[in-house]
N, C-alpha and C positions, 0 to 999 in steps of 0.2 A: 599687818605684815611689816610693816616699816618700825615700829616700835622693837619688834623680835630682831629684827637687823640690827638696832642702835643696842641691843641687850645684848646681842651676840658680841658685837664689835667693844663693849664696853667690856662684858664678861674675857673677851682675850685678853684685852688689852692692860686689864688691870690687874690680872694672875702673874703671879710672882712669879719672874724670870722673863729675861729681857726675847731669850730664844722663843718662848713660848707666843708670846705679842707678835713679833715679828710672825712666826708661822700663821696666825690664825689671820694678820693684817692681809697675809701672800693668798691666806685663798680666799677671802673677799673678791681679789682682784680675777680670780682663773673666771677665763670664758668659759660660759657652759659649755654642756656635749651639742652637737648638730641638730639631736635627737628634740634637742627644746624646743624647737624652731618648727618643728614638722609639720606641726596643726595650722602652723598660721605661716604658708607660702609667699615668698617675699613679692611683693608688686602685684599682686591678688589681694583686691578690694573687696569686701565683703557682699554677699549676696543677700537683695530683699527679699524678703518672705512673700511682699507682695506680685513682685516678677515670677516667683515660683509657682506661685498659685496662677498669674496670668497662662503661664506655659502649658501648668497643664492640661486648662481648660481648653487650652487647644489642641493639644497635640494627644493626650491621654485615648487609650482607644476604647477603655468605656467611656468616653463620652460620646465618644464619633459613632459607636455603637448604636449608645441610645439615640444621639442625634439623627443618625438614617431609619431607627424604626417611627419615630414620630414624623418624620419626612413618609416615610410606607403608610403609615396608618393615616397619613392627612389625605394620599392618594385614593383611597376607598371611599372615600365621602363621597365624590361626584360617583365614582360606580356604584356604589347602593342606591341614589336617586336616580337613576338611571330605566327604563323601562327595558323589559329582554330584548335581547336580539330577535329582530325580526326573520323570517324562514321564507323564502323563496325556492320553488320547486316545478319540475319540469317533466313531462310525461306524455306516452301515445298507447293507444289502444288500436290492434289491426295487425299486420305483420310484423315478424319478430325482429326485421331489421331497424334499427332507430331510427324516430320520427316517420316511420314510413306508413300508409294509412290506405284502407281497404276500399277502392273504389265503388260505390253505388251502397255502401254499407253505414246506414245512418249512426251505428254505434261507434263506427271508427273515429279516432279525434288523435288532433295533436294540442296539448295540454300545456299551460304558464301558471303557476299559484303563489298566493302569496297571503301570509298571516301574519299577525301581528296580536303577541298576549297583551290584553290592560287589565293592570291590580285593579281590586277595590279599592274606591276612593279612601287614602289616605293612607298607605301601604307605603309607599315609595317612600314618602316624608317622616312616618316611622323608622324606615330602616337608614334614612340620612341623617336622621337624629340620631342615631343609635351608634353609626358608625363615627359621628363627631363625636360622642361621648369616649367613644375608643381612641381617639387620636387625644383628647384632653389628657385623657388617663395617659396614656405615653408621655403628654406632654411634662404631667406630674412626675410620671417615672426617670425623665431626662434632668429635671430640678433635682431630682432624689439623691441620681448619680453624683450630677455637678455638685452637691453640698458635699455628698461622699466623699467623692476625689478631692475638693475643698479642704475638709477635716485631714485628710490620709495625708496631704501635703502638710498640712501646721503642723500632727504631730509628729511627723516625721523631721521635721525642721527643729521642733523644739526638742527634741533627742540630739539630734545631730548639735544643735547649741548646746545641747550640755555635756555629751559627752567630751566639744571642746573645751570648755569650762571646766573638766573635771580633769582633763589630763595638762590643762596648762599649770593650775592647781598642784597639781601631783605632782609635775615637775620642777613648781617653783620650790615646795617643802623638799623635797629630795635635794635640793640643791642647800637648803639650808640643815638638814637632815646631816649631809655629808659635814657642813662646816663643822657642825657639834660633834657631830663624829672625830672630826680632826681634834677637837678641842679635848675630849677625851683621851684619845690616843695623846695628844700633849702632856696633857697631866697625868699619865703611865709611865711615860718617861722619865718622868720628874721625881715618881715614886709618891705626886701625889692622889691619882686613882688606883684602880683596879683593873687584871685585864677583864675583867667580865664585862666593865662599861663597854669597853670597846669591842666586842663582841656582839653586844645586844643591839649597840651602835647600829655595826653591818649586817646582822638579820633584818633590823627594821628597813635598813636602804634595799634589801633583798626584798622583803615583804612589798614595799613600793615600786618594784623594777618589775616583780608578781601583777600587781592592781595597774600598771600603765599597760603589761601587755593585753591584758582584759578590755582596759578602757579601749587600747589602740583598736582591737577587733569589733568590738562594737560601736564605736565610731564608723568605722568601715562598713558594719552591716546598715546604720542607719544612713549611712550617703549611696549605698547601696538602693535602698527603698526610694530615698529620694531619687533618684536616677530613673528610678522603674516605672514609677510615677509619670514621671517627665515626657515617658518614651523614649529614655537615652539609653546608652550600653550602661551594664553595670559598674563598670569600672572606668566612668568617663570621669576626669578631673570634674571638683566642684570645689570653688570657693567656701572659703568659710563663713560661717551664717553672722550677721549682723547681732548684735546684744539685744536682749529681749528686756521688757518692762514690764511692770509686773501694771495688769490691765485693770482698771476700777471696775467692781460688780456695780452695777447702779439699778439691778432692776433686784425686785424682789421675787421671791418662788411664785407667789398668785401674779404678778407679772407674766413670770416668761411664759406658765401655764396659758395664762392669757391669748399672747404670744403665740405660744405653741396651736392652739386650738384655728389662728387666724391662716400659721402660715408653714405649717407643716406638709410638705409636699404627699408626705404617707396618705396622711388626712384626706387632703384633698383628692389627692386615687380614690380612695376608699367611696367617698360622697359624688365621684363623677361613678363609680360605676352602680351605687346605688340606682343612680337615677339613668343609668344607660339600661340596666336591668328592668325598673318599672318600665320606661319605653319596649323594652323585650315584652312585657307580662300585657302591652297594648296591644300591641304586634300579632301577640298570639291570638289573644279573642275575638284579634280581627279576622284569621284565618277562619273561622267559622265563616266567613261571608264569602263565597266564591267572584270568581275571579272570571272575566271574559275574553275569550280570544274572538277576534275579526280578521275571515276569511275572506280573500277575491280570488275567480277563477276566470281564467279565458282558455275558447277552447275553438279551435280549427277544423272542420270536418270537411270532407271532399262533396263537393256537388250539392253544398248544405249552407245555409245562411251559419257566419258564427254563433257562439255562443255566451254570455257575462254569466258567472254567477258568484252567489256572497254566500257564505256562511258564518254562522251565529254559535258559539259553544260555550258553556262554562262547566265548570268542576261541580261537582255534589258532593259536598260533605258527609257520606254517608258512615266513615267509620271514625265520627268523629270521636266518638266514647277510647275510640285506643288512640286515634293521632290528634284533635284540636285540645280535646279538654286533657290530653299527659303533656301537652304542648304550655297551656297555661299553666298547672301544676309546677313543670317544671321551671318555665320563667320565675311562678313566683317563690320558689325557694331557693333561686338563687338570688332573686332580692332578700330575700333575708338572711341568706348568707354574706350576702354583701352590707346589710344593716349590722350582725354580729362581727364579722372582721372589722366597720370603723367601730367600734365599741371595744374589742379586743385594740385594736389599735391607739384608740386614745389612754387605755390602762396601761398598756406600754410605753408608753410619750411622757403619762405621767410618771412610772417609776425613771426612767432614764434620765428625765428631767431631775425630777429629786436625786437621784444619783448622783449626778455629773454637781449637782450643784451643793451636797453635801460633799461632795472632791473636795470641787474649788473652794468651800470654805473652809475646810480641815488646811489644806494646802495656806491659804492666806492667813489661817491662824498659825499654822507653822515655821510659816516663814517672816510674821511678827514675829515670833518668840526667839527665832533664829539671828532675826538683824537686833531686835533690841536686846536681849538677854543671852541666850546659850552662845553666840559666837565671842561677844565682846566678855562676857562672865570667862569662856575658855581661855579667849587669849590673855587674859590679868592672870589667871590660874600658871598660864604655862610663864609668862615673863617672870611671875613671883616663886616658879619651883625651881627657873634657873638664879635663881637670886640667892636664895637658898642652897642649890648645889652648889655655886660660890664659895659661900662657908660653910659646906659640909656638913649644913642640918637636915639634906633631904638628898636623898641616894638617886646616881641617873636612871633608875627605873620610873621612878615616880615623872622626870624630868621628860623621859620616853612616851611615858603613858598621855603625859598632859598632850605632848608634842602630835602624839596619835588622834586625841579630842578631839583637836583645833582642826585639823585636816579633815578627819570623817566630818563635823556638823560643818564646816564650810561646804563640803562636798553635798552634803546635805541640803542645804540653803540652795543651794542650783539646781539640786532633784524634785525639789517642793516648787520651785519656782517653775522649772519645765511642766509640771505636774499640774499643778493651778493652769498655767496657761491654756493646757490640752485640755482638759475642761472645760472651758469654755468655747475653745473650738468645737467639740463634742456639741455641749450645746446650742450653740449656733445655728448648726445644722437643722435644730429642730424647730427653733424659733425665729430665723433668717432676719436674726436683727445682727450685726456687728459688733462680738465683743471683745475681740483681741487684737485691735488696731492699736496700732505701735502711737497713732497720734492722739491717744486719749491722755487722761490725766497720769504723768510717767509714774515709776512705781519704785522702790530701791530697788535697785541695780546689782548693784553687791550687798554681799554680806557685811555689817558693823562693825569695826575692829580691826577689820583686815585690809583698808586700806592704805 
């Protein structure tokens, strides 16, 4: 960029005619528009990625979500170990007024009862292991979220970073955009251009005024997202996002695969409820065994010694062909449904993982080629066709066109970079290792050429 300045500033300067210098020196000097300034609010310090992500782990209401069902499902564990409620009951035999009982009539009574069911040994301890498998599984499901909401913040943030990159960009070439413009229109006057130069000039400052109002709105949608995330208003002020670094891969695909396999929240749903299920598939074949309730009865008669009595009852399994054994059937196909979804789940882990990490390496091949070759190759191109329009061996189209290059692949270089970095946010998530920390080994920053 600085070179394009010193090429500008020499190409006015040394064009024949003292009025021409002079004008081209006058608008180096003009303050930009207000509008230049917009992205980046004066006395508003940049915002970390890492504060973002702290905020929304807390405040986000899928998390608080998932955080109250795994707080519910943790409360069911002591109620499944739990034996039923025990039944207390109250009754007379004699006249029909309550409690009231038939004198000299030995069947008359006034009645207290009381029973209490006991499972078959090892019922209860099934269904508290069963219900802790359910609370884990939430608890997977709460890790699931938090990576989610995790990820939806970086890449939210690495948009919102570029799209301010891309319109502070736009607005710096527009400003230079304008100077050539002037410089053309100079040398129309002079009788040594064409009006067409300066024509093509203010289309292309059009075409850019076109690409900022774009940039401006989606900037706006992506501080938007970030806001929503947050649990802020959409339209609450936000600082502008900190410069990002381009983050070192250091792990390999059989790595993260690795990785993935130890500490993927999915995964691990998948293999608590496997084994929540075979607990069900015990559960059930123990229902074959009945179950015992124990009764006490006292009983008050008139003119009659009291009475104690116990009762003894259990269940008979007798239909069991339609309710114990469709009861195992069914537990156990839903272990195997629960064996096929982590299987299904780990093939998805893997394609996603390969995905994300053929991105990221497209991207970081990209944006090699962007810092060491296609941005510094553009800008020698564009410094050498104004050198050229100088003396008039190369027309300001070509001069336009270079000028056009150098803007799009720089704008480019911040897209690959945003790009790359959400990527490995992405995977992250799957493999809960940390790969987009600002504090690893920095990465270029800018594009080559243009600083």
């Amino acid at each position: 960029m600085i070179r394009i300045i010193v090429a500008l500033l020499t190409f006015g300067c040394l064009w024949p005619g003292l009025g021409i210098a002079q004008q081209v020196e006058s608008t180096l000097t003009v303050q930009k528009p207000a509008t230049d300034t917009a992205t980046q609010p004066a006395g508003r310090s940049p915002v970390a990625l890492e504060d973002l992500v702290r905020e929304a782990l807390q405040k986000n209401p899928a998390v608080q979500s998932a955080l109250h069902s795994v707080e519910a499902q943790r409360r069911r564990v002591p109620q499944a170990k739990t034996l039923p409620d025990p039944t207390v009951g109250i009754g007379w035999a004699g006249n029909i007024t309550p409690f009231s009982v038939q004198s000299g009539d030995p069947s008359s009574y006034r009645a207290v009862a009381a029973s209490q069911q006991l499972l078959y040994p090892g019922k209860l301890k099934l269904r508290g292991e069963i219900a802790s498998k359910e609370a884990d599984a939430a608890s997977s499901d709460l890790e699931a979220v938090r990576r989610r909401v995790t990820t939806d913040v970086k890449t939210a943030y690495f948009e919102y970073w570029f799209y301010d990159k891309a319109i502070q960009t736009t607005l710096k070439d527009k400003d230079l955009l304008s100077k050539l413009s002037q410089i053309a229109e100079a040398r129309y006057r002079v009788g040594k251009g064409v009006q067409q130069d300066v024509l093509r000039s203010q289309v292309e400052i059009s075409l850019l005024l076109q690409r900022l109002t774009v940039l401006q709105q989606q900037r706006n949608t992506s501080q938007a997202r970030l806001n929503t995330l947050l649990a802020r208003s959409p339209e609450a002020p936000l600082p502008p996002a900190e410069n990002i670094e381009r983050s070192p891969l250091n792990y390999s695909l059989d790595d993260l695969y690795r990785l993935a396999r130890q500490n993927d929240p999915g995964l691990h749903r998948e293999e608590q409820m496997i084994e929540r299920n075979q607990l069900a598939v015990n559960l059930a074949q123990k229902d074959y065994y009945p179950d015992l309730s124990v009764g006490y009865m006292y009983q008050q008669r008139p003119m009659m010694p009291d009475m104690h009595g116990m009762t003894f009852t259990v269940n008979i399994p007798v239909f069991y062909k339609s309710k114990q054994r469709e009861e195992v059937r069914q537990a156990t196909e839903e272990r195997l449904s629960a064996e096929t979804s982590r299987d299904n789940r780990n093939n998805e882990l893997n394609f996603e993982l390969k995905q994300q990490y053929l991105a990221a390496k497209a991207s970081d091949e990209l944006l090699r080629l962007f810092s060491e070759g296609v941005v510094p190759q553009s800008s020698l191109a564009l410094e050498s066709s104004m050198s050229a329009y100088q003396v008039g061996t190369v027309d300001f189209l070509s001069v336009i066109g270079n000028f056009s290059t150098v803007l799009n692949y720089e704008i480019d270089y911040y897209r690959e970079l945003a790009n790359y970095q959400t990527a490995l946010a992405r995977m992250e998530s799957m493999v809960g290792v940390d790969l987009t920390s600002t504090a690893a080994q920095p990465g270029n920053q800018h594009p080559a050429g243009r600083e």
